[in-house]
mmCIF file of the N, C-alpha and C atoms, coordinates in Angstrom:
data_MODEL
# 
_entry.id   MODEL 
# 
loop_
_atom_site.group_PDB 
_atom_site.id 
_atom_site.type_symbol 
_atom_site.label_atom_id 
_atom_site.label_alt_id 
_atom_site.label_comp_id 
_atom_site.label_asym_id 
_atom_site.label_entity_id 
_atom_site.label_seq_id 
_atom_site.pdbx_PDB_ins_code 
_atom_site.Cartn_x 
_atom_site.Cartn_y 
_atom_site.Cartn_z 
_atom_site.occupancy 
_atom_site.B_iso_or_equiv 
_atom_site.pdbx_formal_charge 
_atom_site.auth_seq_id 
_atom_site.auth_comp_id 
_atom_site.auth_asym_id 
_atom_site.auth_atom_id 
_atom_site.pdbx_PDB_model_num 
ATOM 1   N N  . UNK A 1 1  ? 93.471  89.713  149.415 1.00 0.00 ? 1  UNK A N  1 
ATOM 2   C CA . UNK A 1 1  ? 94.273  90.825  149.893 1.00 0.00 ? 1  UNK A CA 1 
ATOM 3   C C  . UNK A 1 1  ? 93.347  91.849  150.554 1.00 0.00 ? 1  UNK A C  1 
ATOM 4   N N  . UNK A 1 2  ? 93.397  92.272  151.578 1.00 0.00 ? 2  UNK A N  1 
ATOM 5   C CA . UNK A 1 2  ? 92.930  93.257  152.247 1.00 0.00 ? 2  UNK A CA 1 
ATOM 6   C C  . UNK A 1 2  ? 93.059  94.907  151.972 1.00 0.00 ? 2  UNK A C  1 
ATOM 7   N N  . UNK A 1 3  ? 91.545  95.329  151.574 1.00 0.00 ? 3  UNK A N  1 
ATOM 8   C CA . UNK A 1 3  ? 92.008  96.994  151.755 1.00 0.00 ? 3  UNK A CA 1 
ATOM 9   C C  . UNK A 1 3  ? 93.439  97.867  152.400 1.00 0.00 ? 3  UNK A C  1 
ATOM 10  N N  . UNK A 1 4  ? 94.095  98.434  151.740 1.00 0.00 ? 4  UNK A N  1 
ATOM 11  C CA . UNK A 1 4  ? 94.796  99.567  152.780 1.00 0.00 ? 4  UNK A CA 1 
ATOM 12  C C  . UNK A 1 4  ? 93.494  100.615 153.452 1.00 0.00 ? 4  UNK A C  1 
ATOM 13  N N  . UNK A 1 5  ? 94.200  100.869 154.638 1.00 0.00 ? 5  UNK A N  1 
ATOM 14  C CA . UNK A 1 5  ? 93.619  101.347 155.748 1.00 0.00 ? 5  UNK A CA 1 
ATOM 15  C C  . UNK A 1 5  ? 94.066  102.836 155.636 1.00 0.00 ? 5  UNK A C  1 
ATOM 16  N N  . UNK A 1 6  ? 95.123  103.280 156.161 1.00 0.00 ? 6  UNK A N  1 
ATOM 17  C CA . UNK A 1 6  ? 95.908  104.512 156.385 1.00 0.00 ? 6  UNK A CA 1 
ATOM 18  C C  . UNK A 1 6  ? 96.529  104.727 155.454 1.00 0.00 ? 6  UNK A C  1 
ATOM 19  N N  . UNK A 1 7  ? 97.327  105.795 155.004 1.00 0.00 ? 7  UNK A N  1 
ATOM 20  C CA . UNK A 1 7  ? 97.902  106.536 154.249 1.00 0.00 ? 7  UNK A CA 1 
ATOM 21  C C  . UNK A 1 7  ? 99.280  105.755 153.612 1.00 0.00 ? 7  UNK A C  1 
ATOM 22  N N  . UNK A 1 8  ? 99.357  105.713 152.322 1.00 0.00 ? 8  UNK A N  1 
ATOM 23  C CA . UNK A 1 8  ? 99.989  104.953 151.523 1.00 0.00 ? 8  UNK A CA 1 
ATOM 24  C C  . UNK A 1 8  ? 100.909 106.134 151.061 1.00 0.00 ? 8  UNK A C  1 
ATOM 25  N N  . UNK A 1 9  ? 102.358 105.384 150.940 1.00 0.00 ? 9  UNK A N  1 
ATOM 26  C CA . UNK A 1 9  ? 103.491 106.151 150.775 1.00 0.00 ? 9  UNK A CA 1 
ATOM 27  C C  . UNK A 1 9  ? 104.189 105.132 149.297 1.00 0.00 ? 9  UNK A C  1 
ATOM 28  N N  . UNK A 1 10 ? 105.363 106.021 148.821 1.00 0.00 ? 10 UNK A N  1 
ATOM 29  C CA . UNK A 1 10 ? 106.186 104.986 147.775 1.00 0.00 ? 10 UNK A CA 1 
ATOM 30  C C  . UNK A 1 10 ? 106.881 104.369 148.337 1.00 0.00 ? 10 UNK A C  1 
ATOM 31  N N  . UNK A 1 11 ? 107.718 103.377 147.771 1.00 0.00 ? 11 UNK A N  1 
ATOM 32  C CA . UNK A 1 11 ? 108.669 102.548 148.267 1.00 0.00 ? 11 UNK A CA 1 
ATOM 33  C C  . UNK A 1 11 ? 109.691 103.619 148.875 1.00 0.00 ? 11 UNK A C  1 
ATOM 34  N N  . UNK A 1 12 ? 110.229 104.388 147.863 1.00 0.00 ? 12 UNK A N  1 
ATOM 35  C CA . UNK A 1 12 ? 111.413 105.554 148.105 1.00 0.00 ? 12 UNK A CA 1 
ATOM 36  C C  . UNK A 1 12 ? 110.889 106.666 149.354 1.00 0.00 ? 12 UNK A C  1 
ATOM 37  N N  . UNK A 1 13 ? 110.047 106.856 149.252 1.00 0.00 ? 13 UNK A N  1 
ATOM 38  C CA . UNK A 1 13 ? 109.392 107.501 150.881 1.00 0.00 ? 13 UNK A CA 1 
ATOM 39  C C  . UNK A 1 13 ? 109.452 106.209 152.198 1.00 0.00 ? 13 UNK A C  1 
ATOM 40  N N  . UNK A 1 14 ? 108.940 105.195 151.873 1.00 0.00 ? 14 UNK A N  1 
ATOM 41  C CA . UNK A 1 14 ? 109.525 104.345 152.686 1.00 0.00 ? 14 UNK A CA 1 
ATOM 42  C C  . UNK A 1 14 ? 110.320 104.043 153.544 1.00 0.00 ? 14 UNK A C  1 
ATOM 43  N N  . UNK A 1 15 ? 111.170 104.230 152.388 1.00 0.00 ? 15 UNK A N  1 
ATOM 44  C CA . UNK A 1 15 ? 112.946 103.837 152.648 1.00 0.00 ? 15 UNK A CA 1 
ATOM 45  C C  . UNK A 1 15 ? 113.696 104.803 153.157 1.00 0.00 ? 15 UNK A C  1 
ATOM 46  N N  . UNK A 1 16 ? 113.387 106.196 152.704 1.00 0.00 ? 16 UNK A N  1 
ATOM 47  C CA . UNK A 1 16 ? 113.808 107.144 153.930 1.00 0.00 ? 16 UNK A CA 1 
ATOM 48  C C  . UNK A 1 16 ? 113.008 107.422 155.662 1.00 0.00 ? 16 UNK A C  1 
ATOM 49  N N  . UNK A 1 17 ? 112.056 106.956 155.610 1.00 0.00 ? 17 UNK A N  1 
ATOM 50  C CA . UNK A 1 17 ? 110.779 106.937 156.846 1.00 0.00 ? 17 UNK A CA 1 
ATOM 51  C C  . UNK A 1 17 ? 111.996 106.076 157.759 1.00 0.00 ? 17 UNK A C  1 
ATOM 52  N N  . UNK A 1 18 ? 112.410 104.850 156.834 1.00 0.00 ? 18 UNK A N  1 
ATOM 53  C CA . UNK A 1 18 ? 112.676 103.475 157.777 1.00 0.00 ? 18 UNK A CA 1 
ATOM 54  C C  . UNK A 1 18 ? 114.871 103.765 158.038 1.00 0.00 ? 18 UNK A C  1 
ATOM 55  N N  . UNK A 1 19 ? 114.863 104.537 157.073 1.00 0.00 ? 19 UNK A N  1 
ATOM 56  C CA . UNK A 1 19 ? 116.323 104.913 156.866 1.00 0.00 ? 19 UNK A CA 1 
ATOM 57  C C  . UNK A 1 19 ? 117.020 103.832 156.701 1.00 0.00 ? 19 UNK A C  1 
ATOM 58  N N  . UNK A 1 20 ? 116.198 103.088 155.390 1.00 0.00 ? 20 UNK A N  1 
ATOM 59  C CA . UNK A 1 20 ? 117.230 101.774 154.981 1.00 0.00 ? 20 UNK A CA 1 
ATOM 60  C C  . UNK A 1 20 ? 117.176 102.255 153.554 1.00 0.00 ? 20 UNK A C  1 
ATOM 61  N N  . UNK A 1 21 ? 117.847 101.115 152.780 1.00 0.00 ? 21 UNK A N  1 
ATOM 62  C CA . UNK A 1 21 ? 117.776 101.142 151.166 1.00 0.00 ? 21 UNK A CA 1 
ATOM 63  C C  . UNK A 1 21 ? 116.439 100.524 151.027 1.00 0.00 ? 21 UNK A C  1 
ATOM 64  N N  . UNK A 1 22 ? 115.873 101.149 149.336 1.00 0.00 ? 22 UNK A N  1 
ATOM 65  C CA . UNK A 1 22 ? 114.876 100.792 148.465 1.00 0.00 ? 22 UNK A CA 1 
ATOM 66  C C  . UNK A 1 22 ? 114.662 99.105  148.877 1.00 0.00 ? 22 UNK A C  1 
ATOM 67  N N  . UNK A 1 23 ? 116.262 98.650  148.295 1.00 0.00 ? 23 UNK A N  1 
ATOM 68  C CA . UNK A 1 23 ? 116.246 97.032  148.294 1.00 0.00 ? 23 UNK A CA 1 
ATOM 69  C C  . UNK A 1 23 ? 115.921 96.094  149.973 1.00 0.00 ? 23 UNK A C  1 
ATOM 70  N N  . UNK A 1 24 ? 115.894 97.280  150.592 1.00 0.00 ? 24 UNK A N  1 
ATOM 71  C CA . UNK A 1 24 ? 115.316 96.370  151.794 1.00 0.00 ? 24 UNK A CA 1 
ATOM 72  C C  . UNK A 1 24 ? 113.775 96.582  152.019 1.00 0.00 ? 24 UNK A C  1 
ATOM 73  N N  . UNK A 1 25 ? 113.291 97.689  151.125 1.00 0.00 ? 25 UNK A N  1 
ATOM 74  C CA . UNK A 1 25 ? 112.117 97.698  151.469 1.00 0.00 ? 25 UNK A CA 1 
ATOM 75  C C  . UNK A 1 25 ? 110.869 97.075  150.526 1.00 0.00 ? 25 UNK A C  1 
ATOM 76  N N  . UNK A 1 26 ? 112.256 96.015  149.559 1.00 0.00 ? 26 UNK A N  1 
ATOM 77  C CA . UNK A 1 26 ? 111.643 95.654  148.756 1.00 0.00 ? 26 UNK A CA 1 
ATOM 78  C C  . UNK A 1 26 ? 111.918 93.806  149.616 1.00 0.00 ? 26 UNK A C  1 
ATOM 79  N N  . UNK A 1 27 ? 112.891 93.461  149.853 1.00 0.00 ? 27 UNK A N  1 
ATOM 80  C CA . UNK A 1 27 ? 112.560 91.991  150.615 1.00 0.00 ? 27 UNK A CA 1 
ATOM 81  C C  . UNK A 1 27 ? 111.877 92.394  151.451 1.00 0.00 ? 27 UNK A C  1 
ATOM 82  N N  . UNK A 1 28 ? 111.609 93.400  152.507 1.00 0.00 ? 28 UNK A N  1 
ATOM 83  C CA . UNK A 1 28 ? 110.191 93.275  153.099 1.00 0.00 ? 28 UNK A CA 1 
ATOM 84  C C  . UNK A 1 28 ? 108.926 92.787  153.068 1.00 0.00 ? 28 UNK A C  1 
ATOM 85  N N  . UNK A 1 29 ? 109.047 93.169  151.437 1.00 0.00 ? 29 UNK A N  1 
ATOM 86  C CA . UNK A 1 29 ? 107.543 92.999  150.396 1.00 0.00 ? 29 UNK A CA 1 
ATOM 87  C C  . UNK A 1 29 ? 107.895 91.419  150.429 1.00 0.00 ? 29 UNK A C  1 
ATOM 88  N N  . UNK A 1 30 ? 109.143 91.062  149.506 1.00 0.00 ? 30 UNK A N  1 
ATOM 89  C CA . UNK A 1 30 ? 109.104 89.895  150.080 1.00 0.00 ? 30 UNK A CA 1 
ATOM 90  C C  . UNK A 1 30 ? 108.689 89.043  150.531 1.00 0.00 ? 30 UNK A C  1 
ATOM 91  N N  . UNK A 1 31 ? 109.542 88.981  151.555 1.00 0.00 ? 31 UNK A N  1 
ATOM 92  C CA . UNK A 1 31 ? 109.602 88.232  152.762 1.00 0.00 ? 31 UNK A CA 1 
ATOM 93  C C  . UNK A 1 31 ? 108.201 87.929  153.437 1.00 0.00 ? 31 UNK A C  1 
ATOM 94  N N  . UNK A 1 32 ? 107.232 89.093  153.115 1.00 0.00 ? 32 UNK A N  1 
ATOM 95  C CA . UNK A 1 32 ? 105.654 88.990  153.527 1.00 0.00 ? 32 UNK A CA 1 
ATOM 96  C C  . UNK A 1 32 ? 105.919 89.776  154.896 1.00 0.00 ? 32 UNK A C  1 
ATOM 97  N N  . UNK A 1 33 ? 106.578 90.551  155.331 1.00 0.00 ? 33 UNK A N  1 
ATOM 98  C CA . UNK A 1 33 ? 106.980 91.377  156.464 1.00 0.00 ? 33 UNK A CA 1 
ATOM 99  C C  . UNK A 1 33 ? 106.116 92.686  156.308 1.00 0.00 ? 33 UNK A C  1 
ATOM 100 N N  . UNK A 1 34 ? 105.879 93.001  154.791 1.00 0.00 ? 34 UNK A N  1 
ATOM 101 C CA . UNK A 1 34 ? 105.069 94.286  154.404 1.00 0.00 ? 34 UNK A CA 1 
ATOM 102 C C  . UNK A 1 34 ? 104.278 94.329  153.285 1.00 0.00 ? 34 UNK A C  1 
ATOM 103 N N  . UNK A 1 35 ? 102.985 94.957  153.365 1.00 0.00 ? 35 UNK A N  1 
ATOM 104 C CA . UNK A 1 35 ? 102.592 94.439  152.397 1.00 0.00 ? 35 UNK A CA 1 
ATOM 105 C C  . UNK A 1 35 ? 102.372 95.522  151.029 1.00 0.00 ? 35 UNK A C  1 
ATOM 106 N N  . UNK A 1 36 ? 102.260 95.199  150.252 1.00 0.00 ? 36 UNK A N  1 
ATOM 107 C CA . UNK A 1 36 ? 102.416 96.515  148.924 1.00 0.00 ? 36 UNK A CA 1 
ATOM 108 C C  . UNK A 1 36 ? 101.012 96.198  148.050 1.00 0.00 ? 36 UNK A C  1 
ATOM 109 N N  . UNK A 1 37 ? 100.849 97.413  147.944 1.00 0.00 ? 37 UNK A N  1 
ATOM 110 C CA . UNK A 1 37 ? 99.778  97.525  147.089 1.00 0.00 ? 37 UNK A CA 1 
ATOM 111 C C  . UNK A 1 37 ? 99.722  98.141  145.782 1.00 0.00 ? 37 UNK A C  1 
ATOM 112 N N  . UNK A 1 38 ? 99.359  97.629  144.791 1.00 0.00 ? 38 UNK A N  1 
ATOM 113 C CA . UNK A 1 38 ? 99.992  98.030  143.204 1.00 0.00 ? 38 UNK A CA 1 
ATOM 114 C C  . UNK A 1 38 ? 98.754  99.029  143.015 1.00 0.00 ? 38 UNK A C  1 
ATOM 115 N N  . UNK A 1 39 ? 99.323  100.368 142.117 1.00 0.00 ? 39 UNK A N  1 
ATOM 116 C CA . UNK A 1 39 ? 98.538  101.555 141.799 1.00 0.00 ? 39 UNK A CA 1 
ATOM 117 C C  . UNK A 1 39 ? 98.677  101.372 140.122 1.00 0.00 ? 39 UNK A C  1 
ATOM 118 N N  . UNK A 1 40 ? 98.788  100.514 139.513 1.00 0.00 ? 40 UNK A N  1 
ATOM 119 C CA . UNK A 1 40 ? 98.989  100.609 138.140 1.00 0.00 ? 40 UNK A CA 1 
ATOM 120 C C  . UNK A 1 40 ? 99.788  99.307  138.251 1.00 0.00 ? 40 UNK A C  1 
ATOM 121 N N  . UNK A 1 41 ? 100.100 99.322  136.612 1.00 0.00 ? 41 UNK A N  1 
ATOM 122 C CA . UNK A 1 41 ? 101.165 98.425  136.184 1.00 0.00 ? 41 UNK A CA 1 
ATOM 123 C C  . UNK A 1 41 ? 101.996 98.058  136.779 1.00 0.00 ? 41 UNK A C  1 
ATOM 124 N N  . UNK A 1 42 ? 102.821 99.073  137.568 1.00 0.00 ? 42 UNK A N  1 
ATOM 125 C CA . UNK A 1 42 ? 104.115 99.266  137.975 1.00 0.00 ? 42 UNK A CA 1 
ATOM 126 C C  . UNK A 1 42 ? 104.473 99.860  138.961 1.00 0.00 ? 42 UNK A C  1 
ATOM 127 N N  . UNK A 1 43 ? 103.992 100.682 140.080 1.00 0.00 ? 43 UNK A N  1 
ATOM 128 C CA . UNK A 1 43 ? 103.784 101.122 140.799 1.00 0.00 ? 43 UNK A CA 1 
ATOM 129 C C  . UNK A 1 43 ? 103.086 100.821 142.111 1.00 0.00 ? 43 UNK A C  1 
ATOM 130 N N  . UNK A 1 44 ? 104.138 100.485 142.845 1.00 0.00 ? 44 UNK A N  1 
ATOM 131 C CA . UNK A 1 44 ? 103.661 100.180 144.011 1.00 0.00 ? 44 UNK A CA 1 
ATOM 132 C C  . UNK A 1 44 ? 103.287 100.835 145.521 1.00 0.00 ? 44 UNK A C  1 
ATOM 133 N N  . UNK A 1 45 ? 102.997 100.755 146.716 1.00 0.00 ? 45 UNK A N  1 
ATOM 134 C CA . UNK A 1 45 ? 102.855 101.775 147.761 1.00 0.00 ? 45 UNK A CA 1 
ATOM 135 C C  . UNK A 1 45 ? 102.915 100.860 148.895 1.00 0.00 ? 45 UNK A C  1 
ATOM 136 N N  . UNK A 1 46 ? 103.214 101.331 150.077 1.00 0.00 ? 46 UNK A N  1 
ATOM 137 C CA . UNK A 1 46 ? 102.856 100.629 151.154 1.00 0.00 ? 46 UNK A CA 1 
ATOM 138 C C  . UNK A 1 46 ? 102.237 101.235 152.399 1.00 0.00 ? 46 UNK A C  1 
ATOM 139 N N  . UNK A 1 47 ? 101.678 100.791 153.281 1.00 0.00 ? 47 UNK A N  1 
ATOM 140 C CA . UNK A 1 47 ? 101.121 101.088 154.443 1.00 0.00 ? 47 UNK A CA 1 
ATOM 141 C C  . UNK A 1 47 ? 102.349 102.183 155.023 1.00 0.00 ? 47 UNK A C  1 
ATOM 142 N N  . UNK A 1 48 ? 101.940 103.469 155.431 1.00 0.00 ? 48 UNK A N  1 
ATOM 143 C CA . UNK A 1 48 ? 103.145 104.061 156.594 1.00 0.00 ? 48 UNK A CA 1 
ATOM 144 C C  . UNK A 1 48 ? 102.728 103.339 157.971 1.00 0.00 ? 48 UNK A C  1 
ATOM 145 N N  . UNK A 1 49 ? 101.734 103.107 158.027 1.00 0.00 ? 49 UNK A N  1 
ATOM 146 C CA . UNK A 1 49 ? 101.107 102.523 159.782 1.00 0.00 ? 49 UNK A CA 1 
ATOM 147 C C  . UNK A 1 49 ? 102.205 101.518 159.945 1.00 0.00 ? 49 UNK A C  1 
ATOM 148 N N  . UNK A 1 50 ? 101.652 100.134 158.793 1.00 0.00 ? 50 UNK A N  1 
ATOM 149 C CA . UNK A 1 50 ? 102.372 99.185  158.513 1.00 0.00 ? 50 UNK A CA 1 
ATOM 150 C C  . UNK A 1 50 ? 103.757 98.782  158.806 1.00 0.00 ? 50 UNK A C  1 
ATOM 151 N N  . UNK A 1 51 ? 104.784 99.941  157.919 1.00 0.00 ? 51 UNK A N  1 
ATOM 152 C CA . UNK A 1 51 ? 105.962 100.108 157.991 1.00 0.00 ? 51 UNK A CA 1 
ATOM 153 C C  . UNK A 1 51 ? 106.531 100.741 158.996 1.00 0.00 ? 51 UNK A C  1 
ATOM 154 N N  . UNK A 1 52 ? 105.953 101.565 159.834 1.00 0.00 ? 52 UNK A N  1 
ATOM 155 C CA . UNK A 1 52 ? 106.294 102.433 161.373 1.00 0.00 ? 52 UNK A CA 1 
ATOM 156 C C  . UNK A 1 52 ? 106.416 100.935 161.915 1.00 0.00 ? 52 UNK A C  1 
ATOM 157 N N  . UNK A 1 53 ? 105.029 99.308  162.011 1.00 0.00 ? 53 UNK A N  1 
ATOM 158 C CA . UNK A 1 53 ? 105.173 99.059  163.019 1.00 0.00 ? 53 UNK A CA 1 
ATOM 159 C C  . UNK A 1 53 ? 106.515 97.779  162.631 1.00 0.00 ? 53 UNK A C  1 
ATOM 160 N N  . UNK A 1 54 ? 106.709 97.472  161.373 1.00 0.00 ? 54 UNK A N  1 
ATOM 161 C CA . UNK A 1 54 ? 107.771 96.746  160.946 1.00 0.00 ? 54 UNK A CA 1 
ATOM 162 C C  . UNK A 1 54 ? 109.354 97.576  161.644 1.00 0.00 ? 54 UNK A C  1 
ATOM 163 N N  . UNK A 1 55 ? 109.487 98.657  161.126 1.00 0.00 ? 55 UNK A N  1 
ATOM 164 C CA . UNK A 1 55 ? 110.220 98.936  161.576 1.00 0.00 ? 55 UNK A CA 1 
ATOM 165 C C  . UNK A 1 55 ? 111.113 99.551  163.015 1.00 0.00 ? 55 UNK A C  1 
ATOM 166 N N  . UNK A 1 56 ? 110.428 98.700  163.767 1.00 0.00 ? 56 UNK A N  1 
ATOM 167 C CA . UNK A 1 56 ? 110.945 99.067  165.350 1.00 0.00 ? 56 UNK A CA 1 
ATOM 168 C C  . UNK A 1 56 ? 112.491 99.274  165.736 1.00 0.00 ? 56 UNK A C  1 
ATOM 169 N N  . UNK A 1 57 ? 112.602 100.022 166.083 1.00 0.00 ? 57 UNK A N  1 
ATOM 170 C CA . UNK A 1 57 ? 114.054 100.389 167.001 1.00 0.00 ? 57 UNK A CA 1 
ATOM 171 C C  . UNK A 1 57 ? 114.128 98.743  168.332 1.00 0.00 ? 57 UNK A C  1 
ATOM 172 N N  . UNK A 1 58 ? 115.348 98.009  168.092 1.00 0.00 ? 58 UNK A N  1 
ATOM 173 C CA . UNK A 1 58 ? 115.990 97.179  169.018 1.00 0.00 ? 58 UNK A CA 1 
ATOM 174 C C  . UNK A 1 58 ? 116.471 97.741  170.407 1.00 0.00 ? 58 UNK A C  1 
ATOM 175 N N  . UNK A 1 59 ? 116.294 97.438  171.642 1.00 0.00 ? 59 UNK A N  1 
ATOM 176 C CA . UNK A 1 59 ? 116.634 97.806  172.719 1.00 0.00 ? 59 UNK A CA 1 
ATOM 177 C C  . UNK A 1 59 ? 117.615 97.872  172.508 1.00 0.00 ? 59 UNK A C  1 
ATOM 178 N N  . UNK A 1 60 ? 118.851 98.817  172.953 1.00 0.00 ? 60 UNK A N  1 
ATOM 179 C CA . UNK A 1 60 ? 119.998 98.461  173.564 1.00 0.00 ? 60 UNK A CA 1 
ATOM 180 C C  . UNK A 1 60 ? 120.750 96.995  173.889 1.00 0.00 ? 60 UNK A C  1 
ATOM 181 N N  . UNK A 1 61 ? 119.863 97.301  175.250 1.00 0.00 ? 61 UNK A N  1 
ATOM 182 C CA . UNK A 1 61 ? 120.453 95.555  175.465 1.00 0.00 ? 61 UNK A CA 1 
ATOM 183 C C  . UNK A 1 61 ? 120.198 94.195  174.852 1.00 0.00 ? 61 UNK A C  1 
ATOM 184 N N  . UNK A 1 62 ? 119.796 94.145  173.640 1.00 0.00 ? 62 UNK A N  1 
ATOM 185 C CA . UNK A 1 62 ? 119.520 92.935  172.806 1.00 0.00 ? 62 UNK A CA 1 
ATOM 186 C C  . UNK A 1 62 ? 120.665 92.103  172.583 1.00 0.00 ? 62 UNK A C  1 
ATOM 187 N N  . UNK A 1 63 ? 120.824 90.874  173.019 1.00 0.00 ? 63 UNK A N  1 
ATOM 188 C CA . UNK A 1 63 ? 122.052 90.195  173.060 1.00 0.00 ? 63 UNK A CA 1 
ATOM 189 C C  . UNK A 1 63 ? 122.055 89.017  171.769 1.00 0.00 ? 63 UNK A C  1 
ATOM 190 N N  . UNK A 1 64 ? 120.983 89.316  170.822 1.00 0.00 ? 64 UNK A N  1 
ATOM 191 C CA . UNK A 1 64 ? 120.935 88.411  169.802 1.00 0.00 ? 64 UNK A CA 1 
ATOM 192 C C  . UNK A 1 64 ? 122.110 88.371  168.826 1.00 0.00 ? 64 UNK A C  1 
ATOM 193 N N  . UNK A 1 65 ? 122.164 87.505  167.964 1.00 0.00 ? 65 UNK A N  1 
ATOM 194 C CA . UNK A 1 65 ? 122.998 87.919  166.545 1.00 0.00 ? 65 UNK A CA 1 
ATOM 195 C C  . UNK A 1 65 ? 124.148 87.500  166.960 1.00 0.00 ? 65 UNK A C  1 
ATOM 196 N N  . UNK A 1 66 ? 125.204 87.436  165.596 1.00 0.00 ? 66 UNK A N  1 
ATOM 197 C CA . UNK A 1 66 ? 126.976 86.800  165.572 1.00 0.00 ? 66 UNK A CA 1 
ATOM 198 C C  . UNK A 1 66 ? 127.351 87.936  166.710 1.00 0.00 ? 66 UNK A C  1 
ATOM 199 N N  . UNK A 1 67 ? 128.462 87.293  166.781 1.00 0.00 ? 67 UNK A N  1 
ATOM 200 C CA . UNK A 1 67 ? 129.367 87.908  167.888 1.00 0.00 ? 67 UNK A CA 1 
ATOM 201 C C  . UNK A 1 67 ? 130.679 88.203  167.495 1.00 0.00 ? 67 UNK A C  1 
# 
């Protein structure tokens, strides 16, 4: 596992940064989309760099997805 670099936030800071729920910023962790770094037992943090670049805004015109 690689050092964090930049400034480490909580999950719940996260999740308002990204303006989703906790639980998505926890399949992130997941999924391997983000990576978390444990401060104790129980306590986890993640990259803000990280999570700014996970969480990108979709163009407009993106024609993906159900219809």
């Amino acid at each position: 596992m690689r050092a964090p670099t930049g400034q480490l936030i909580s999950l719940r800071e996260a999740a308002a940064l990204a303006k989703v729920d906790i639980k998505t910023i926890r399949r992130w962790i997941d999924g391997g989309h983000l990576t978390a770094y444990r401060m104790g037992p129980r306590l986890l943090r993640v990259e803000r760099s990280e999570l700014l670049a996970v969480a990108k805004p979709v163009p407009a015109s993106f024609s993906g997805g159900a219809a």
